[in-house]
mmJSON file of the N, C-alpha and C atoms, coordinates in Angstrom:
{"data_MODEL":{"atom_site":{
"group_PDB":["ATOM","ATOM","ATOM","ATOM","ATOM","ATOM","ATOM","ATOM","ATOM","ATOM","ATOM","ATOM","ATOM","ATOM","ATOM","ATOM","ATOM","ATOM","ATOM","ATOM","ATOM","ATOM","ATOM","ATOM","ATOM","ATOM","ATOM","ATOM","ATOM","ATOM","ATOM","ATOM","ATOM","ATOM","ATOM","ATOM","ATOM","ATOM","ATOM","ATOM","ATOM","ATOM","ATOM","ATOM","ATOM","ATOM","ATOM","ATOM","ATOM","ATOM","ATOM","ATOM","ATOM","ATOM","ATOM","ATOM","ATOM","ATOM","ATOM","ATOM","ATOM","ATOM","ATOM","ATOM","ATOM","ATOM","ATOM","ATOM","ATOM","ATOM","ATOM","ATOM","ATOM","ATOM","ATOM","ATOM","ATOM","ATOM","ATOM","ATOM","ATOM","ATOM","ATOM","ATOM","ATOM","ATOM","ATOM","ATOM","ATOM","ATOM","ATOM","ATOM","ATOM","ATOM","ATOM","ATOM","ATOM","ATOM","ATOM","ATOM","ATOM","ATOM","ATOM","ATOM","ATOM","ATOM","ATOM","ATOM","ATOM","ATOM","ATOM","ATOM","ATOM","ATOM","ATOM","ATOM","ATOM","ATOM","ATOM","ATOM","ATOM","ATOM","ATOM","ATOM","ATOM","ATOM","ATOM","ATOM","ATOM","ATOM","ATOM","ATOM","ATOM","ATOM","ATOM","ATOM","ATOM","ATOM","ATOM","ATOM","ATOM","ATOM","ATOM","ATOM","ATOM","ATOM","ATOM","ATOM","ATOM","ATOM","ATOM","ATOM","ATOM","ATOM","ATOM","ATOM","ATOM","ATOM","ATOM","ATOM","ATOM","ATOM","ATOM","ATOM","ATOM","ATOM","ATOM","ATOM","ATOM","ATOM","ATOM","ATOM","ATOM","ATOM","ATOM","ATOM","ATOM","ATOM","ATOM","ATOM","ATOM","ATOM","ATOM","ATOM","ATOM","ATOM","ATOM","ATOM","ATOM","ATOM","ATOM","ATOM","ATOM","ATOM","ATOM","ATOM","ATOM","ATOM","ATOM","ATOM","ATOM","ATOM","ATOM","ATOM","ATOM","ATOM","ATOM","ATOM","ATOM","ATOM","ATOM","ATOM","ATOM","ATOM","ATOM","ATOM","ATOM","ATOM","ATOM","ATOM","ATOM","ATOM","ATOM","ATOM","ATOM","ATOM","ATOM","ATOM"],
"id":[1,2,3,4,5,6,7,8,9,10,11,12,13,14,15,16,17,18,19,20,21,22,23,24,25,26,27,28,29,30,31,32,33,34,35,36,37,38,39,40,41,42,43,44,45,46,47,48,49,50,51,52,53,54,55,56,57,58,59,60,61,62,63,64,65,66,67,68,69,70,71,72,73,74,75,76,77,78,79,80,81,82,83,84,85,86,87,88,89,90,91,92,93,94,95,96,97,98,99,100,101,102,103,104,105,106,107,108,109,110,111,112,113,114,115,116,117,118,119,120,121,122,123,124,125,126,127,128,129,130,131,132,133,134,135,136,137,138,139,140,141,142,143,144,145,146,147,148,149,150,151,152,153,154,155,156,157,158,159,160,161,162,163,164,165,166,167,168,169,170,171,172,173,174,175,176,177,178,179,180,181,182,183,184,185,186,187,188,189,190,191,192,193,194,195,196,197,198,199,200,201,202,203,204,205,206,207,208,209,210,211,212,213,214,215,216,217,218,219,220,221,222,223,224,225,226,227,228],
"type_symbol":["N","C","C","N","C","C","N","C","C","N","C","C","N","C","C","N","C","C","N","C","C","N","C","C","N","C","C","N","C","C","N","C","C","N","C","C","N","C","C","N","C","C","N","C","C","N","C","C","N","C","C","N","C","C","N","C","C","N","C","C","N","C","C","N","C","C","N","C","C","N","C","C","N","C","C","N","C","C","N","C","C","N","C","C","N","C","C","N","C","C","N","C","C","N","C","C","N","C","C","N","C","C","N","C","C","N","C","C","N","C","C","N","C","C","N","C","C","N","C","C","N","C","C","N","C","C","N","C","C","N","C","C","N","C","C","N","C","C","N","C","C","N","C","C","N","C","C","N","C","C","N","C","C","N","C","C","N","C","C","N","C","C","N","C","C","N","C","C","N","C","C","N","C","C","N","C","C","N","C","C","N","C","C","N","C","C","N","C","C","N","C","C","N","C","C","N","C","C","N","C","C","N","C","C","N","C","C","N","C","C","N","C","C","N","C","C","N","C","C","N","C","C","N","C","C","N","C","C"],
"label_atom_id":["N","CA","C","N","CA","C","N","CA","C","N","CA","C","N","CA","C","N","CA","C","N","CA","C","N","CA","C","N","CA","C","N","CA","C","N","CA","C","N","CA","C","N","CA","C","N","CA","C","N","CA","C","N","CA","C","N","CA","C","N","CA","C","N","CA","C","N","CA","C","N","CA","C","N","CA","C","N","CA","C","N","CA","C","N","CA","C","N","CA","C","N","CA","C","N","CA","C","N","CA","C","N","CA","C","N","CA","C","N","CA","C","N","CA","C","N","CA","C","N","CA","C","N","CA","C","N","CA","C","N","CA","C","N","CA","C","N","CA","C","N","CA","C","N","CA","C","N","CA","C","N","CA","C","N","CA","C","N","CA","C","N","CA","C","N","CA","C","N","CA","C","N","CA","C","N","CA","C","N","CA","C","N","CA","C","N","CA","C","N","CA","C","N","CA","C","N","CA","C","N","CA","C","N","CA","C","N","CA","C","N","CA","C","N","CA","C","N","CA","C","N","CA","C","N","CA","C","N","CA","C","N","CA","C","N","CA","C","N","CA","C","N","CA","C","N","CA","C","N","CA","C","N","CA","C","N","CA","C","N","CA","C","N","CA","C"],
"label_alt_id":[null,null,null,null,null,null,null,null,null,null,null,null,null,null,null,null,null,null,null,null,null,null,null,null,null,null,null,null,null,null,null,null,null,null,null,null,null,null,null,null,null,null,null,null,null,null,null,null,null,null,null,null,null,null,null,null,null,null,null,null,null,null,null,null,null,null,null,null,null,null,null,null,null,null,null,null,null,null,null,null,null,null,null,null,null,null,null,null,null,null,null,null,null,null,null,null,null,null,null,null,null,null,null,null,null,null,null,null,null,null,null,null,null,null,null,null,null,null,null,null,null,null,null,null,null,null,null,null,null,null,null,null,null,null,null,null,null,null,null,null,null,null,null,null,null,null,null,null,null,null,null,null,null,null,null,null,null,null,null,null,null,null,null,null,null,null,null,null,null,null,null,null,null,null,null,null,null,null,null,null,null,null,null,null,null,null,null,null,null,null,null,null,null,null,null,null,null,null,null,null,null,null,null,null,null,null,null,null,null,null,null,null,null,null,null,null,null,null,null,null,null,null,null,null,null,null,null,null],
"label_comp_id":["UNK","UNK","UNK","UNK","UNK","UNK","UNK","UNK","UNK","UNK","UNK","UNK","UNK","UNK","UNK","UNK","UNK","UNK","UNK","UNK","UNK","UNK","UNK","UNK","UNK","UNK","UNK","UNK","UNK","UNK","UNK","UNK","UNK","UNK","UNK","UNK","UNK","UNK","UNK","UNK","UNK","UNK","UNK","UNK","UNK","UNK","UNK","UNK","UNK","UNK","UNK","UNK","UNK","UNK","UNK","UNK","UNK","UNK","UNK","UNK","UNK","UNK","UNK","UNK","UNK","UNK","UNK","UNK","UNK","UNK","UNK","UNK","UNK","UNK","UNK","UNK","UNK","UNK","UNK","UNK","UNK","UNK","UNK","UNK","UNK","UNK","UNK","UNK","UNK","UNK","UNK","UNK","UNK","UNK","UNK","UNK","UNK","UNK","UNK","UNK","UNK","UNK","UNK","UNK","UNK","UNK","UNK","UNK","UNK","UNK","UNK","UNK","UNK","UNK","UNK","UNK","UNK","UNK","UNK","UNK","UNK","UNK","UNK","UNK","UNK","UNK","UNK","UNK","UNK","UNK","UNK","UNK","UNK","UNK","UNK","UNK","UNK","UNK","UNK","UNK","UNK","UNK","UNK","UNK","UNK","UNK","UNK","UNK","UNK","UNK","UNK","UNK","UNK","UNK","UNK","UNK","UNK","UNK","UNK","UNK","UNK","UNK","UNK","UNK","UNK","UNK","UNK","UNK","UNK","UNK","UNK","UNK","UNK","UNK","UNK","UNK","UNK","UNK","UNK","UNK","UNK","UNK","UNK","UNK","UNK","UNK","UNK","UNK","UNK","UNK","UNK","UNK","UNK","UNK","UNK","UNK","UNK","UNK","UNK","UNK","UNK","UNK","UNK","UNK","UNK","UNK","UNK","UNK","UNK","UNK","UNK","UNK","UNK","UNK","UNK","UNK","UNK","UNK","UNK","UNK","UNK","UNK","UNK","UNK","UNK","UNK","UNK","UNK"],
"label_asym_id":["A","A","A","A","A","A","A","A","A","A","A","A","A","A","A","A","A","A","A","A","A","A","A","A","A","A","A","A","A","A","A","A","A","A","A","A","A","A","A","A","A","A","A","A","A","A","A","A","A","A","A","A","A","A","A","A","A","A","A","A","A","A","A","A","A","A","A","A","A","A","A","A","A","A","A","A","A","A","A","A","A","A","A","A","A","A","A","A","A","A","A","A","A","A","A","A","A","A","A","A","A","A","A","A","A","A","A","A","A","A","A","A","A","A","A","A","A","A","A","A","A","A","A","A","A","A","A","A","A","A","A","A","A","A","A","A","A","A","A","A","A","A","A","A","A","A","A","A","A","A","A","A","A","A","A","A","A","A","A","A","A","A","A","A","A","A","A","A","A","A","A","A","A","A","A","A","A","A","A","A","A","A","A","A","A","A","A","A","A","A","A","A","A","A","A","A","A","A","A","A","A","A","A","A","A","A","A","A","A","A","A","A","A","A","A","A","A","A","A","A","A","A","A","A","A","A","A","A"],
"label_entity_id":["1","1","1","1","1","1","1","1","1","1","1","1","1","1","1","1","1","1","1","1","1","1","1","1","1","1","1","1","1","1","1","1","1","1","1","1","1","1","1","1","1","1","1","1","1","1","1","1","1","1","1","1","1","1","1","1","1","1","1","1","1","1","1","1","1","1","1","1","1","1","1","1","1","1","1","1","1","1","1","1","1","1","1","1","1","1","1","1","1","1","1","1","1","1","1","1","1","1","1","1","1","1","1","1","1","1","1","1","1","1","1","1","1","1","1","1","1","1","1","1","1","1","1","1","1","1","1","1","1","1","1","1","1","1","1","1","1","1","1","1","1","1","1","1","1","1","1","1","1","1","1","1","1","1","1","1","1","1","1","1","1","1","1","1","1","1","1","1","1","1","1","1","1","1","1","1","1","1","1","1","1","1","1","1","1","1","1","1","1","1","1","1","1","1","1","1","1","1","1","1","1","1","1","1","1","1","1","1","1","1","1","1","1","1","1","1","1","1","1","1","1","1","1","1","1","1","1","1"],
"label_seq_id":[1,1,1,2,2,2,3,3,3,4,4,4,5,5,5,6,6,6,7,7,7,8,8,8,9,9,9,10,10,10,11,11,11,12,12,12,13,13,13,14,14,14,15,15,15,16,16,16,17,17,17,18,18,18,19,19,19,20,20,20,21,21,21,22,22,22,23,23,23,24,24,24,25,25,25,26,26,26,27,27,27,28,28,28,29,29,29,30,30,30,31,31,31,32,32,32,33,33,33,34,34,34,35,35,35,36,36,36,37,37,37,38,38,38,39,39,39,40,40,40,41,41,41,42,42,42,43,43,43,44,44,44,45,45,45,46,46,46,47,47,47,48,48,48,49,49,49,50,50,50,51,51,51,52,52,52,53,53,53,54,54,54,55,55,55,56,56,56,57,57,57,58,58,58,59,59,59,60,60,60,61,61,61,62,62,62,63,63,63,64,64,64,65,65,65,66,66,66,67,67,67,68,68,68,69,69,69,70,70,70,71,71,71,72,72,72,73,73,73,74,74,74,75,75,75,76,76,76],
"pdbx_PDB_ins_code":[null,null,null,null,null,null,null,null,null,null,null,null,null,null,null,null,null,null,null,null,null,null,null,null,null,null,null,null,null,null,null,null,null,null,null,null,null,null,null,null,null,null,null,null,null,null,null,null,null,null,null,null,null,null,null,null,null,null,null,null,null,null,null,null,null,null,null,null,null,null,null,null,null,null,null,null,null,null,null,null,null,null,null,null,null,null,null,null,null,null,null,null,null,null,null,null,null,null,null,null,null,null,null,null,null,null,null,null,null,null,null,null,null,null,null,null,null,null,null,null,null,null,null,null,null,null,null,null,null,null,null,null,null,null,null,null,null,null,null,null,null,null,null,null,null,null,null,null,null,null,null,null,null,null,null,null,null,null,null,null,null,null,null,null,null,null,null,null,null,null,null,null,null,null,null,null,null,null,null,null,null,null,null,null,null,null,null,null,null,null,null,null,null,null,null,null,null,null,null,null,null,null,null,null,null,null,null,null,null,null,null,null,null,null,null,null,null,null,null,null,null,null,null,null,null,null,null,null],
"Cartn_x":[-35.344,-36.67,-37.166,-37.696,-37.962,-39.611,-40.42,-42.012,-42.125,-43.833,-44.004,-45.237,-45.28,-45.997,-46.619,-47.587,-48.081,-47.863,-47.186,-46.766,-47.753,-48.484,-49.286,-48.056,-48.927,-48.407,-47.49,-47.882,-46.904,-45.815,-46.173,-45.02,-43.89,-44.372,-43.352,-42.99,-43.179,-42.2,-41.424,-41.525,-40.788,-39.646,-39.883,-38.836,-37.952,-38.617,-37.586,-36.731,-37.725,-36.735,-35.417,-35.51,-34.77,-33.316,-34.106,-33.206,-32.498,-32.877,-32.223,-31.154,-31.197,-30.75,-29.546,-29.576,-28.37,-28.153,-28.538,-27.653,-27.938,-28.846,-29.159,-30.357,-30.384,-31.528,-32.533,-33.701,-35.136,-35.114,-34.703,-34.475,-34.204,-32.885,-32.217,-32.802,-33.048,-34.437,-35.484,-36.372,-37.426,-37.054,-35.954,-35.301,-34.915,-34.281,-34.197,-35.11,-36.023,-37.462,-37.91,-38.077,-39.032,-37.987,-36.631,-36.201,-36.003,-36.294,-36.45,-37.827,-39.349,-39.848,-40.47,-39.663,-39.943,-38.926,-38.126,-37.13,-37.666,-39.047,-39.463,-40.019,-39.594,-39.785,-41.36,-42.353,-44.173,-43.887,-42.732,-42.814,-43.029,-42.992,-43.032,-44.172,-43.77,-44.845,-46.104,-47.007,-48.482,-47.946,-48.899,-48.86,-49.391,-49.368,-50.385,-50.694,-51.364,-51.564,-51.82,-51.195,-50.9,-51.366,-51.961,-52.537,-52.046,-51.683,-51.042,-51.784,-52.057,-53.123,-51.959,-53.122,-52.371,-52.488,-53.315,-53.732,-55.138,-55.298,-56.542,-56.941,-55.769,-55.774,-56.405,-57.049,-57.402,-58.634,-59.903,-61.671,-61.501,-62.306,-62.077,-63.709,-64.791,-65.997,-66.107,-65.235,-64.968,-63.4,-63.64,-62.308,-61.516,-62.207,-61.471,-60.637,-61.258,-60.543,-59.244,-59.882,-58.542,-57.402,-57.771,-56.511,-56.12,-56.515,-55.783,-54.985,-55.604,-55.132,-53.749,-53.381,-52.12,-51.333,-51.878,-51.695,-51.002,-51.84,-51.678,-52.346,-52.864,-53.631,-53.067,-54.005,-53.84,-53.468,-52.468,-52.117,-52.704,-53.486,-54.323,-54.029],
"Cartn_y":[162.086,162.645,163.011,164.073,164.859,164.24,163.834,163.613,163.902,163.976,164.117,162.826,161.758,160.951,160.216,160.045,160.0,157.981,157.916,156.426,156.019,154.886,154.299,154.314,154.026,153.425,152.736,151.383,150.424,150.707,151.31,151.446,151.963,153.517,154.432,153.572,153.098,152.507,151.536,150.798,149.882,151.149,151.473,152.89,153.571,153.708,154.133,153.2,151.665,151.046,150.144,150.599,150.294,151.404,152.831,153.542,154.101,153.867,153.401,152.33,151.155,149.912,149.831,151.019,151.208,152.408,153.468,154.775,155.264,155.496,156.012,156.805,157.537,158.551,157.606,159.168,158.284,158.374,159.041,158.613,156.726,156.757,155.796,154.285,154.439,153.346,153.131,154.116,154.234,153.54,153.885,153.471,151.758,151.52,149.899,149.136,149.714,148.809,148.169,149.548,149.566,148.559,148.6,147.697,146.374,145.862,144.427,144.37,145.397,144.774,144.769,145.129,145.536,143.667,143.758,142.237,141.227,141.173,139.984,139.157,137.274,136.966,136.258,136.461,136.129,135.2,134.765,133.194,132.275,131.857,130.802,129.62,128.246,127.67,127.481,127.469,127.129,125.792,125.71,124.495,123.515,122.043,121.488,120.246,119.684,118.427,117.093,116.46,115.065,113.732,112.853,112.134,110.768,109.536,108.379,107.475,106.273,105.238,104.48,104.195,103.158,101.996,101.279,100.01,100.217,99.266,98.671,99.44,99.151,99.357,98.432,99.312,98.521,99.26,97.89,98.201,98.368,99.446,100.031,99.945,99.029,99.027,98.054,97.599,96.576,96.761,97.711,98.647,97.03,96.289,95.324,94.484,94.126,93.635,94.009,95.776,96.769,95.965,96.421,96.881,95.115,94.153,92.738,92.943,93.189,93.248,93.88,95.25,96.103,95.695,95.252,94.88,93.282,92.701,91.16,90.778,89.331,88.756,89.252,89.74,89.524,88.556,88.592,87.704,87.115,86.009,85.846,85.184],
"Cartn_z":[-28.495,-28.628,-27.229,-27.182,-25.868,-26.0,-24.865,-24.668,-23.745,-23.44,-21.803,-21.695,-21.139,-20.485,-19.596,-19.791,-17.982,-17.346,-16.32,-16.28,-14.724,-15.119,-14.375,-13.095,-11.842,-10.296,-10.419,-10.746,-10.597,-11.757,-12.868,-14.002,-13.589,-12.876,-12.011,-10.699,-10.553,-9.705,-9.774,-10.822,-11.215,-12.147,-12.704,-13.303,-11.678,-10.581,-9.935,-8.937,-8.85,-8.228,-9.172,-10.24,-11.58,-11.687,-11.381,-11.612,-10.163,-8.797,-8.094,-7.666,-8.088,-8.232,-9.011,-10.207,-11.369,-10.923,-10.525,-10.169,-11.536,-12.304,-13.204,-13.306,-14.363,-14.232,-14.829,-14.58,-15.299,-16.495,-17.32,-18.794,-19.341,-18.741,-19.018,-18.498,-17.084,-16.536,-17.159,-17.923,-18.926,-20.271,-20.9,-22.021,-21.892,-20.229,-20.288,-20.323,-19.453,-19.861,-20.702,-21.496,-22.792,-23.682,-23.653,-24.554,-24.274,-23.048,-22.326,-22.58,-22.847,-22.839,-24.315,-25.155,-27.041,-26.939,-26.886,-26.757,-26.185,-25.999,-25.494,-26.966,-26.585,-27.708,-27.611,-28.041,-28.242,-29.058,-30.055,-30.946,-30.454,-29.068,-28.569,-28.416,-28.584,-29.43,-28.48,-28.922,-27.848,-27.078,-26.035,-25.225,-26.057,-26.28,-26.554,-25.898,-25.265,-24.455,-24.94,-24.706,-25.911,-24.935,-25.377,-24.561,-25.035,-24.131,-24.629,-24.142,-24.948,-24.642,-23.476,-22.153,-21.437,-21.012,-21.928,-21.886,-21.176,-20.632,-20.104,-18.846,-17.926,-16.827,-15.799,-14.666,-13.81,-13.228,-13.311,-13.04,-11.711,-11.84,-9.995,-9.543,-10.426,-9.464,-8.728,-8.154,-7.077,-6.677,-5.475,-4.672,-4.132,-3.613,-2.693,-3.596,-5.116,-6.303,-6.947,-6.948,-7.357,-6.828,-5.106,-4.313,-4.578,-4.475,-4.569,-5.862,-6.844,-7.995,-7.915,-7.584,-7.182,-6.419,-4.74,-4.069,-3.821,-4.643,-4.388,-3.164,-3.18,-2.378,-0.822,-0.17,1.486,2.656,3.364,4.034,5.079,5.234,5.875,7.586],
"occupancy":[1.0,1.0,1.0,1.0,1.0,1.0,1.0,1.0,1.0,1.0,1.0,1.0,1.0,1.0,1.0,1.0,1.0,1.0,1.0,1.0,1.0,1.0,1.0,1.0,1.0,1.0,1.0,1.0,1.0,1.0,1.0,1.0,1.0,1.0,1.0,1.0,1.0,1.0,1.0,1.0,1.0,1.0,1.0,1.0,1.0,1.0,1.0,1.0,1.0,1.0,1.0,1.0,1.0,1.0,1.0,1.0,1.0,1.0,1.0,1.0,1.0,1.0,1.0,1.0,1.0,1.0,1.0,1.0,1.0,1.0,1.0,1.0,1.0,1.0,1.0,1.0,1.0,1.0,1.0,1.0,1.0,1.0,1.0,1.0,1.0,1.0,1.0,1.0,1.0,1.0,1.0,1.0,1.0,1.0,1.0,1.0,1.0,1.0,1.0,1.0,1.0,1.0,1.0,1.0,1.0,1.0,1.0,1.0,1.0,1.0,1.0,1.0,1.0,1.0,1.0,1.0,1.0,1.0,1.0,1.0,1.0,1.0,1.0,1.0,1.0,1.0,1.0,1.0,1.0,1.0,1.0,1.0,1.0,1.0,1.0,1.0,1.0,1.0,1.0,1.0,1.0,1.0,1.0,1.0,1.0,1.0,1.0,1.0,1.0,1.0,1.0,1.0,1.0,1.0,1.0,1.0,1.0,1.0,1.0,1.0,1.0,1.0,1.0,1.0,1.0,1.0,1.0,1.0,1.0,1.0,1.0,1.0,1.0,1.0,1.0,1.0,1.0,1.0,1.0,1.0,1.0,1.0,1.0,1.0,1.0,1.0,1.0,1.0,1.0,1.0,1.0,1.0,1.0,1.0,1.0,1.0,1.0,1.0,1.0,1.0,1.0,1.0,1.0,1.0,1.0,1.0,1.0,1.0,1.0,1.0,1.0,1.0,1.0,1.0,1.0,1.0,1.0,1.0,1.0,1.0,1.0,1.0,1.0,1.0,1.0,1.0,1.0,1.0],
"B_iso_or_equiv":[0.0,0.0,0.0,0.0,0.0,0.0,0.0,0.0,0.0,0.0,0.0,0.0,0.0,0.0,0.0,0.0,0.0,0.0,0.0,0.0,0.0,0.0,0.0,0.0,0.0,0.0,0.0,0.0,0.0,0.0,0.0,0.0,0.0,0.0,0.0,0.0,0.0,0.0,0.0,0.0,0.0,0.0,0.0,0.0,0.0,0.0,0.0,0.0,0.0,0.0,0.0,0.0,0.0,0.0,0.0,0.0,0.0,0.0,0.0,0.0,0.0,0.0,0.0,0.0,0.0,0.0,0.0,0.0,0.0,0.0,0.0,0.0,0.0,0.0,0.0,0.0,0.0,0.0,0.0,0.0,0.0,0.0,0.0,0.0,0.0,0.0,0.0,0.0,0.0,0.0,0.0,0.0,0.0,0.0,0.0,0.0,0.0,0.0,0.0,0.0,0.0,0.0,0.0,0.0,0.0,0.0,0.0,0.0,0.0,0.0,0.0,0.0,0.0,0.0,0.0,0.0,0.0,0.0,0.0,0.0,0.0,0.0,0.0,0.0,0.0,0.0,0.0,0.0,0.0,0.0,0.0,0.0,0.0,0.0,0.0,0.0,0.0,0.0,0.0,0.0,0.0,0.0,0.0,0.0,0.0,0.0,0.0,0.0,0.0,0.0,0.0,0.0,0.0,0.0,0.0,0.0,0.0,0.0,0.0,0.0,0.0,0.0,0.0,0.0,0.0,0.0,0.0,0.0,0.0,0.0,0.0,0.0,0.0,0.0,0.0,0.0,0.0,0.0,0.0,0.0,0.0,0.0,0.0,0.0,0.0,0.0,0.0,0.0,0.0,0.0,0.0,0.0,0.0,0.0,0.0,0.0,0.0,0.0,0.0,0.0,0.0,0.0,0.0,0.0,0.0,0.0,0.0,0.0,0.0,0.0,0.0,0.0,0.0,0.0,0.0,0.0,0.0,0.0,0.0,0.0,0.0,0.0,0.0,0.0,0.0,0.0,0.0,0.0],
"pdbx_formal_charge":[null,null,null,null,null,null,null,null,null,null,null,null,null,null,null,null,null,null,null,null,null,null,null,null,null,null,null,null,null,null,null,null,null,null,null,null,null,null,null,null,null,null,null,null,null,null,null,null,null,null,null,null,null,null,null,null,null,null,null,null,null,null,null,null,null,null,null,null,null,null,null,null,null,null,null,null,null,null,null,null,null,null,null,null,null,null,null,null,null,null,null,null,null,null,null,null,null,null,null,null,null,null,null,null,null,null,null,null,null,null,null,null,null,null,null,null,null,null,null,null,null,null,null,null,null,null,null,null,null,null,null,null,null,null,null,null,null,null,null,null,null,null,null,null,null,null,null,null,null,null,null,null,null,null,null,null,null,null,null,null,null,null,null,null,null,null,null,null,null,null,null,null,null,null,null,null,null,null,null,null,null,null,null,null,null,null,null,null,null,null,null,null,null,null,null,null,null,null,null,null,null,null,null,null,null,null,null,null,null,null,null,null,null,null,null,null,null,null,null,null,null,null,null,null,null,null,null,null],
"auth_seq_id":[1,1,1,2,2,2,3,3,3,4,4,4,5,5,5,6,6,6,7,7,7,8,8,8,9,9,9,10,10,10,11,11,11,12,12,12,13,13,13,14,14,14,15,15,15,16,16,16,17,17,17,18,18,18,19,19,19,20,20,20,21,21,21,22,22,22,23,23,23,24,24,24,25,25,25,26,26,26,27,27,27,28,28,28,29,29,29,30,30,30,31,31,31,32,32,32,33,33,33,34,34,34,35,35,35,36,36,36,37,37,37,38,38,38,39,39,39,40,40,40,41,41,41,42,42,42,43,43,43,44,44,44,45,45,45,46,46,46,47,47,47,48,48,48,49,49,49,50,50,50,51,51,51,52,52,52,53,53,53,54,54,54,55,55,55,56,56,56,57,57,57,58,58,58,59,59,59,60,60,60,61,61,61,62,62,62,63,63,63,64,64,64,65,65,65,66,66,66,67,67,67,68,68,68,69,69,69,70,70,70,71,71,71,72,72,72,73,73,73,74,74,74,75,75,75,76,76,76],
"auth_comp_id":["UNK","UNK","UNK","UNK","UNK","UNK","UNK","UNK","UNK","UNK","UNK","UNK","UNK","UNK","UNK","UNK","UNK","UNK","UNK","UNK","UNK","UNK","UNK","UNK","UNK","UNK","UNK","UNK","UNK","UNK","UNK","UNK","UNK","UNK","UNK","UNK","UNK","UNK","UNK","UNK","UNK","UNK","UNK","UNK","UNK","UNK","UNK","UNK","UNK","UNK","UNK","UNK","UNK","UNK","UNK","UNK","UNK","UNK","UNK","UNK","UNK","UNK","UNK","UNK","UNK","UNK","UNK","UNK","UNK","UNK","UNK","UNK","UNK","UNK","UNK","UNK","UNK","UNK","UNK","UNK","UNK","UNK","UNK","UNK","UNK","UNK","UNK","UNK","UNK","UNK","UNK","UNK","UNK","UNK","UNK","UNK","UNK","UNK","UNK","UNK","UNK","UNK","UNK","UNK","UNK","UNK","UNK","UNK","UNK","UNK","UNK","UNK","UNK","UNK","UNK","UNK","UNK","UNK","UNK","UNK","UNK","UNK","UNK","UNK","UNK","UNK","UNK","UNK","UNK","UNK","UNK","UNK","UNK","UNK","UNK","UNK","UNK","UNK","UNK","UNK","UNK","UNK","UNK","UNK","UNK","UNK","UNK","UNK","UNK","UNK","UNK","UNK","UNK","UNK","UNK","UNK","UNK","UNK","UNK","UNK","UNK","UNK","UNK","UNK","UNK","UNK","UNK","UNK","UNK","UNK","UNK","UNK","UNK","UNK","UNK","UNK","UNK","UNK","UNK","UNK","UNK","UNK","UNK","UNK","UNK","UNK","UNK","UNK","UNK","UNK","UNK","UNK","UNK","UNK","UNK","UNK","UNK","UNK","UNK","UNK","UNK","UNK","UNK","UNK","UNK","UNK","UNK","UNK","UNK","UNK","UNK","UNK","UNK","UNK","UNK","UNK","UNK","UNK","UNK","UNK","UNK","UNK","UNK","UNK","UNK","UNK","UNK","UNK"],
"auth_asym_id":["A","A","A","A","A","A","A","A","A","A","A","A","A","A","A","A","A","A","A","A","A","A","A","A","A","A","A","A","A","A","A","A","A","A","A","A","A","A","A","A","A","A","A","A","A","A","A","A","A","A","A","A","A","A","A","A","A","A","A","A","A","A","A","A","A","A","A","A","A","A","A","A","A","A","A","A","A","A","A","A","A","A","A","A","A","A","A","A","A","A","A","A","A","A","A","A","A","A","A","A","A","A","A","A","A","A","A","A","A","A","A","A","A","A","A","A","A","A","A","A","A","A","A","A","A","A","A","A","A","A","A","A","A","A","A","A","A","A","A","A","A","A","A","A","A","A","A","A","A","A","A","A","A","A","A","A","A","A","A","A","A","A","A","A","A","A","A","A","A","A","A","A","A","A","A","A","A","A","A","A","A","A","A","A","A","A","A","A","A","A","A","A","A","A","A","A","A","A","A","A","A","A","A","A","A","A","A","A","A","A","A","A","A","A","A","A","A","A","A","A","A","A","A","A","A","A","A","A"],
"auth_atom_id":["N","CA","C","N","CA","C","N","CA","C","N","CA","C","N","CA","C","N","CA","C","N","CA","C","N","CA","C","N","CA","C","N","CA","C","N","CA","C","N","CA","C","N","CA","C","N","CA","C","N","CA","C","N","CA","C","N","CA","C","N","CA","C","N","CA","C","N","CA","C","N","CA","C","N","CA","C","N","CA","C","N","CA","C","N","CA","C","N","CA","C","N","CA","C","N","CA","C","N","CA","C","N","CA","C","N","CA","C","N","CA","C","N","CA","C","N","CA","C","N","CA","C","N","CA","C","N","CA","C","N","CA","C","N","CA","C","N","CA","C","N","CA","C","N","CA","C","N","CA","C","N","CA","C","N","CA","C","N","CA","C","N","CA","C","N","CA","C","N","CA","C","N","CA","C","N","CA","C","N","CA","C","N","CA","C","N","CA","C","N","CA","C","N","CA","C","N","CA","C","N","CA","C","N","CA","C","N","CA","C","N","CA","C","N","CA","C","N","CA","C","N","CA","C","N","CA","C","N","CA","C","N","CA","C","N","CA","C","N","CA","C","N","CA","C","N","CA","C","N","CA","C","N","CA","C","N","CA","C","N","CA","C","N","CA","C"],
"pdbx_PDB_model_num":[1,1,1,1,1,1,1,1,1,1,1,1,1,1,1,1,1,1,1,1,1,1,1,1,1,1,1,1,1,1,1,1,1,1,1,1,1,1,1,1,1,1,1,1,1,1,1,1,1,1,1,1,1,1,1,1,1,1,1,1,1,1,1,1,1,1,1,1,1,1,1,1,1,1,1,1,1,1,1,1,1,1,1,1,1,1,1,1,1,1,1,1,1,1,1,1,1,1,1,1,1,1,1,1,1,1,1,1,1,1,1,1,1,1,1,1,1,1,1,1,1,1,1,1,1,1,1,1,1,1,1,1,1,1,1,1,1,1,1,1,1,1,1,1,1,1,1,1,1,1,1,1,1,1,1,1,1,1,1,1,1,1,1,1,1,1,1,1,1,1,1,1,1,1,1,1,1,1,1,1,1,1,1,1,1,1,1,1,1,1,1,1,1,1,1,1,1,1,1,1,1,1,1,1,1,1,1,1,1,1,1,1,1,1,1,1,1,1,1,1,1,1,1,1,1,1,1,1]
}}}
């Protein structure tokens, strides 16, 4: 199929450093694209962020407690 279309900045140039790179015309650079970028797969599953209880932990409104606590008593 013969068209005529107009290709953004960065599009055309990614088409000629494509069809430089392979020694191929702009047809054929245009044609790889488009089918790497029709072949992309969008199924892919959402993120989802999962959160795990971790006990108690450790009360941090008394810093000097914390750090003994982690730490262990100071050597005096």
């Amino acid at each position: 199929m013969r068209t005529t279309i107009t290709l953004a900045e960065d599009v055309a140039a990614a088409v000629e450093k494509l069809r430089r790179e392979r020694g191929v015309g702009i047809s054929e650079a245009v044609n790889d694209l488009l089918r790497s970028g029709l072949n992309t797969n969008d199924s892919a599953r959402p993120f989802r962020q999962t959160a795990h209880d971790l006990g108690s932990g450790v009360d941090v409104s008394n810093v000097a407690e914390a750090i003994e606590t982690l730490d262990g008593p100071a050597a005096r």
